[in-house]
C-alpha positions in Angstrom: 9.0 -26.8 -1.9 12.0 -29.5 -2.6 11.8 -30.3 -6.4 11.3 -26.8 -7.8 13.9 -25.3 -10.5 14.6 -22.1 -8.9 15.6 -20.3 -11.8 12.4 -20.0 -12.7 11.6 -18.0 -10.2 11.7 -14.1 -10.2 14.3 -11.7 -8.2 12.6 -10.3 -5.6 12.4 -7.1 -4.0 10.6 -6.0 -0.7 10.4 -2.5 -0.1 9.1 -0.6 3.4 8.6 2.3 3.9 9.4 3.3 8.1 8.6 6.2 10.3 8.9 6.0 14.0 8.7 2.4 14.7 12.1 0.9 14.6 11.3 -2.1 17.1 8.1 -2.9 15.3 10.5 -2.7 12.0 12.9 -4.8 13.6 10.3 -7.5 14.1 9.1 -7.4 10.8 12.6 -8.1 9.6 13.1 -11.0 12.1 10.3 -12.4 9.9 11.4 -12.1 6.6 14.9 -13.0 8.0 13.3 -16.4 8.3 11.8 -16.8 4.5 12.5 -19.7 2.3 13.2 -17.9 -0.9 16.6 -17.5 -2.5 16.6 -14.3 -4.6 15.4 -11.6 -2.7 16.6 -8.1 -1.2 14.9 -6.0 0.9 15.2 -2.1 0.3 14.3 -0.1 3.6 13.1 3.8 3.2 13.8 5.6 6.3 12.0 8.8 6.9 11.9 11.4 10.2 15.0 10.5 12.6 16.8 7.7 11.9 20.3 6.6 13.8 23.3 4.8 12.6 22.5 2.4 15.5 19.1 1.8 13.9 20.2 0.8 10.9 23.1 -1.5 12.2 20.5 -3.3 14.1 18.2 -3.6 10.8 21.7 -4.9 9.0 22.3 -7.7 11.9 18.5 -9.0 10.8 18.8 -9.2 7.3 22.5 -9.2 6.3 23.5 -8.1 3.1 20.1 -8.7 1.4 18.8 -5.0 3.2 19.8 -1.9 1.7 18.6 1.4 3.8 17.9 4.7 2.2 16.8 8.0 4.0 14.0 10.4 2.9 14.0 14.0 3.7 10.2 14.5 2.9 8.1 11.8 4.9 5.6 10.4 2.2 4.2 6.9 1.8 4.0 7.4 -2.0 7.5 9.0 -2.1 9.2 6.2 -0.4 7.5 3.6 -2.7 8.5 5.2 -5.7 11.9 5.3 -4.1 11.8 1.8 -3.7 10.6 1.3 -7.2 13.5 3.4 -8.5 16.4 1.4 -6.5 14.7 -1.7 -6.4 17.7 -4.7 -8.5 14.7 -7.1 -9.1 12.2 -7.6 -11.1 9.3 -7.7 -8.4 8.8 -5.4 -6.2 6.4 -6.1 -2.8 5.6 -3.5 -1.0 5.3 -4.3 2.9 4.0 -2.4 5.9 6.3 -1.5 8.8 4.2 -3.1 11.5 3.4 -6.9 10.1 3.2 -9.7 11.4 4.1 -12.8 8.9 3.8 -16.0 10.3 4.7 -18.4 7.0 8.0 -18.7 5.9 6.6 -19.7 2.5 4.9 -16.1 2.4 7.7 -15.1 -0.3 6.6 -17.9 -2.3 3.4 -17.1 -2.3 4.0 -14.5 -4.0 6.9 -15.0 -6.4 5.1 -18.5 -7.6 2.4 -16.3 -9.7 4.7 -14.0 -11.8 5.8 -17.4 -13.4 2.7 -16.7 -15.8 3.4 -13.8 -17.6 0.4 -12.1 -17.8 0.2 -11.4 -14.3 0.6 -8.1 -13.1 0.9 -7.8 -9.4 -0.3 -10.2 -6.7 -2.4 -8.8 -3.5 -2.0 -10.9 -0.5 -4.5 -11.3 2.7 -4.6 -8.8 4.9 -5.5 -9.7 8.5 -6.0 -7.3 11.6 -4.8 -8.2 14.8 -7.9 -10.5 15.2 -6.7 -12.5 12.9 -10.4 -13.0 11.8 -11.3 -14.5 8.2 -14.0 -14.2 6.5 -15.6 -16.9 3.6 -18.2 -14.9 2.1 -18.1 -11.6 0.6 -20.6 -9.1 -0.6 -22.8 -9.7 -3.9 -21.4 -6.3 -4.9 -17.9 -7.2 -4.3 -18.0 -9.2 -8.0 -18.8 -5.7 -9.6 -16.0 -5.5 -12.8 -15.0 -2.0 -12.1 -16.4 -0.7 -8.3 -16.5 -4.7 -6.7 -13.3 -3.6 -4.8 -14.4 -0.8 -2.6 -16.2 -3.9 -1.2 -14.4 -6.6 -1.1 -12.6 -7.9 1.9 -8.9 -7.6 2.4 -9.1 -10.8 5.0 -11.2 -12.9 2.0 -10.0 -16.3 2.7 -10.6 -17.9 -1.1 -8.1 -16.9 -4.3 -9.5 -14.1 -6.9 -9.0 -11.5 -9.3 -8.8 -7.6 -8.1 -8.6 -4.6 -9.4 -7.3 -3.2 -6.1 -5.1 -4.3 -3.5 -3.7 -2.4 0.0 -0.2 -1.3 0.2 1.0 -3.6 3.1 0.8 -6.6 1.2 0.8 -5.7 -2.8 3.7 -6.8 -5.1 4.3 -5.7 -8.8 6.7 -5.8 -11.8 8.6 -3.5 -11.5 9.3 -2.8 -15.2 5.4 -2.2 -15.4 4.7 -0.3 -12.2 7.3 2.4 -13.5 5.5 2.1 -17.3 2.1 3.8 -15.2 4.0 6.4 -13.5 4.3 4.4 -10.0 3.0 6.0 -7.0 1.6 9.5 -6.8 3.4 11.6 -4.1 0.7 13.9 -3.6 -1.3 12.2 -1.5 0.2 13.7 1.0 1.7 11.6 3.9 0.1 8.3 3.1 -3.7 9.3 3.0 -6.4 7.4 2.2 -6.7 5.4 -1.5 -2.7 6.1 -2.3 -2.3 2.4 -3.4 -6.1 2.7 -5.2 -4.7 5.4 -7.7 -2.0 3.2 -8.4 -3.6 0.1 -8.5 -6.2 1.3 -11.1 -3.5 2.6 -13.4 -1.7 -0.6 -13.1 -5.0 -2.9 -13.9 -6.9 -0.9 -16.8 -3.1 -0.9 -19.0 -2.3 -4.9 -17.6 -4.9 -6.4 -16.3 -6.5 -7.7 -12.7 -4.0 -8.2 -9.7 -4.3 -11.8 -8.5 -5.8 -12.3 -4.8 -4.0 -14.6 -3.1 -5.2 -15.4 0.9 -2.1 -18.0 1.5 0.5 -15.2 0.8 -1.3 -13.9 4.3 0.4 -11.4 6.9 -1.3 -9.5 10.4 -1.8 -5.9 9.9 -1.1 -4.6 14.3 -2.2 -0.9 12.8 0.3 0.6 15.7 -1.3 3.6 17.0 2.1 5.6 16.7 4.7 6.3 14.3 4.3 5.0 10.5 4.7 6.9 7.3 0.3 7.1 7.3 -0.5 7.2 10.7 -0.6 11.2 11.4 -4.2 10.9 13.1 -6.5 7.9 13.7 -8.3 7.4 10.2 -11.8 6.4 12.2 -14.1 9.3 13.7 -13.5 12.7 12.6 -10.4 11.9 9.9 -7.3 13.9 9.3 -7.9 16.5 6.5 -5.1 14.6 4.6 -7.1 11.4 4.3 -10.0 13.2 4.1 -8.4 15.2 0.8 -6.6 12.2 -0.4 -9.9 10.4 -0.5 -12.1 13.6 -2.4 -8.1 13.6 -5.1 -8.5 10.0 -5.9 -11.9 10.4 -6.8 -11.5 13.8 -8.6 -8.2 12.4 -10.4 -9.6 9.1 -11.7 -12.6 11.0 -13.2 -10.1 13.0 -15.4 -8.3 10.0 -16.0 -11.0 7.2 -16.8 -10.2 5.3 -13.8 -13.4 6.5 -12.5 -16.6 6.5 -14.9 -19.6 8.9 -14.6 -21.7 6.1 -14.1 -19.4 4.7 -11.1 -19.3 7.5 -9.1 -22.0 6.6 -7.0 -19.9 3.7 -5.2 -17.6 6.3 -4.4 -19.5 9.4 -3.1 -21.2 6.5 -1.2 -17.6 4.4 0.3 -16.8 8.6 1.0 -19.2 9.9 2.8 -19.8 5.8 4.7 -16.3 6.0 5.8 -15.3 10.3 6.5 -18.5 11.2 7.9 -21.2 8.7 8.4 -18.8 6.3 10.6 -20.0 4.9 13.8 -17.9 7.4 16.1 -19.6 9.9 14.4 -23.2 8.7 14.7 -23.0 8.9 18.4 -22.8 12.6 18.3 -24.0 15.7 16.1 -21.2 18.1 16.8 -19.0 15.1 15.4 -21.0 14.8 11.8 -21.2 18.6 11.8 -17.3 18.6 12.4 -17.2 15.7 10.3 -18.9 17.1 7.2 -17.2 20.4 7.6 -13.9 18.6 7.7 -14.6 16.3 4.3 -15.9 20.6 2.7 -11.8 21.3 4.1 -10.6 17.7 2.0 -12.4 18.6 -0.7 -10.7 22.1 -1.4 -7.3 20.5 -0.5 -7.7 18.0 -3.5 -9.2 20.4 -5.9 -5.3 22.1 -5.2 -3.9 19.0 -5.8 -5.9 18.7 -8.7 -4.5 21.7 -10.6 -1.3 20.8 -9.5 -1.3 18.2 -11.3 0.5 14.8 -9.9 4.1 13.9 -8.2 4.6 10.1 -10.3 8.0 8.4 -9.9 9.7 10.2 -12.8 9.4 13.7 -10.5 11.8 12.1 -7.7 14.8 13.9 -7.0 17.9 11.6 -6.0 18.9 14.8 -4.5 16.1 14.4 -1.3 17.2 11.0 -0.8 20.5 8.9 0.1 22.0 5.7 0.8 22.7 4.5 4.3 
């Protein structure tokens, strides 16, 4: 990268969001530790117990660029919109407690896009502990407005995207806030959080850029993590069951979701809460299955009238500074 005028390169920002897994953390901060960008910070949002020793550890990592905050209420969402709120750059990318990055040009990756203007947020490759690409994707994958529900986090060519996951997504921040940032009620870190958020972003600024070399491993740790309450395969938890039934209920009221394009979506619903292979291998398990998606679909019809938790409804007083 020797040659490049580094003040034309954005401030950067990466926020994460932690429950439960402070040596996984730890090791995700050993990697960014070693990143070739000048201008960055990293804002940590603690939630469930967290120690005075756990955070010392964290600030022998990463130095003065970490700043820790603690959550009362632990929420994915929340703790984003935290992030968003006490983020000092003007990028913000969000990160999962339990990657893996591998390139210490991953920053880069990133940052290098928001040189043009127009770009909104970036969404890097996601790869599962496999570490499997993949070089084609599915014909309906080009769709303009329902191609994302199939097309492949671990893509291995560049694209446009209306979508992007929340391990590996980064924003303006300036324009993130402008949509309302995350919404806190889906509750926990259910299912299609970053969709919500990723559709309000696009349809006001435009698609996200997909870019495979800003790439990271996804380990999906079986415990701890601000989404993991319940394995989101088989019979799901009635939060991600409820956060997926909200999305879809919330972007029809709010033209994220046409009519005519809910048919990808009751179809990616019921594919992925009840018609999952787990499920195929036994009738008791589509029966509880179906039942539970009945349970998700009440749940979000609450939600619904409640109406939605953005970024402005954070209270400073539920959060603090370590």
């Amino acid at each position: 990268m020797s040659g490049i005028n580094e003040s034309r390169w954005p401030s950067l920002t990466v926020m994460i969001p932690s429950l439960g897994r402070d040596e996984r953390l730890q090791a995700t901060a050993r990697d960014l530790a070693r990143q070739d960008y000048p201008g960055w910070e990293c804002v940590i949002v603690l939630q469930g117990q967290a120690s005075e020793a756990q955070v010392s550890r964290l600030r022998a990592i990463l130095g003065e660029r970490l700043r820790v905050f603690h959550a009362d209420e632990a929420n994915a969402s929340l703790a984003r919109n935290i992030g968003l709120l006490e983020a000092r750059s003007e990028v913000v990318l969000f990160l999962d407690d339990d990657v893996v990055i591998a390139d210490p040009d991953f920053l880069r990756h990133h940052a290098g896009h928001y040189r043009a203007p127009e770009v909104p947020g970036v969404v890097g490759q996601v790869l599962g502990p496999d570490r499997a690409v993949r070089d084609e994707r599915h014909p309906w994958s080009h769709h303009p407005r329902n191609g994302w529900l199939y097309f492949p986090s671990n893509f291995n060519h560049p694209a446009h995207v209306r979508n992007g996951t929340s391990c590996n997504l980064s924003v303006r921040k300036e324009w993130a806030l402008a949509v309302g940032g995350m919404d806190a009620q889906f509750e926990k870190g259910a299912h299609r959080e970053e969709s919500d958020f990723c559709l309000r972003l696009t349809d006001r600024y435009g698609l996200l850029v997909f870019d495979p070399k800003a790439s990271l491993v996804h380990l999906g740790e079986p415990s701890g993590g601000c989404r993991n309450w319940g394995m989101n395969s088989g019979v799901h938890p009635v939060h991600h069951v409820a956060g997926e039934w909200y999305f879809i209920l919330k972007g029809i009221r709010g033209g994220q979701i046409l009519w005519r394009d809910l048919p990808h979506h009751l179809f990616a619903l019921i594919r992925r809460q009840i018609l999952n292979r787990p499920n195929l291998q036994s009738l008791r398990s589509l029966w509880r299955a179906s039942r539970r998606s009945l349970e998700g679909l009440r749940a979000a019809l609450g939600k619904l009238r409640a109406g939605p938790r953005p970024v402005g409804t954070v209270r400073r007083d539920r959060y603090r500074s370590w």
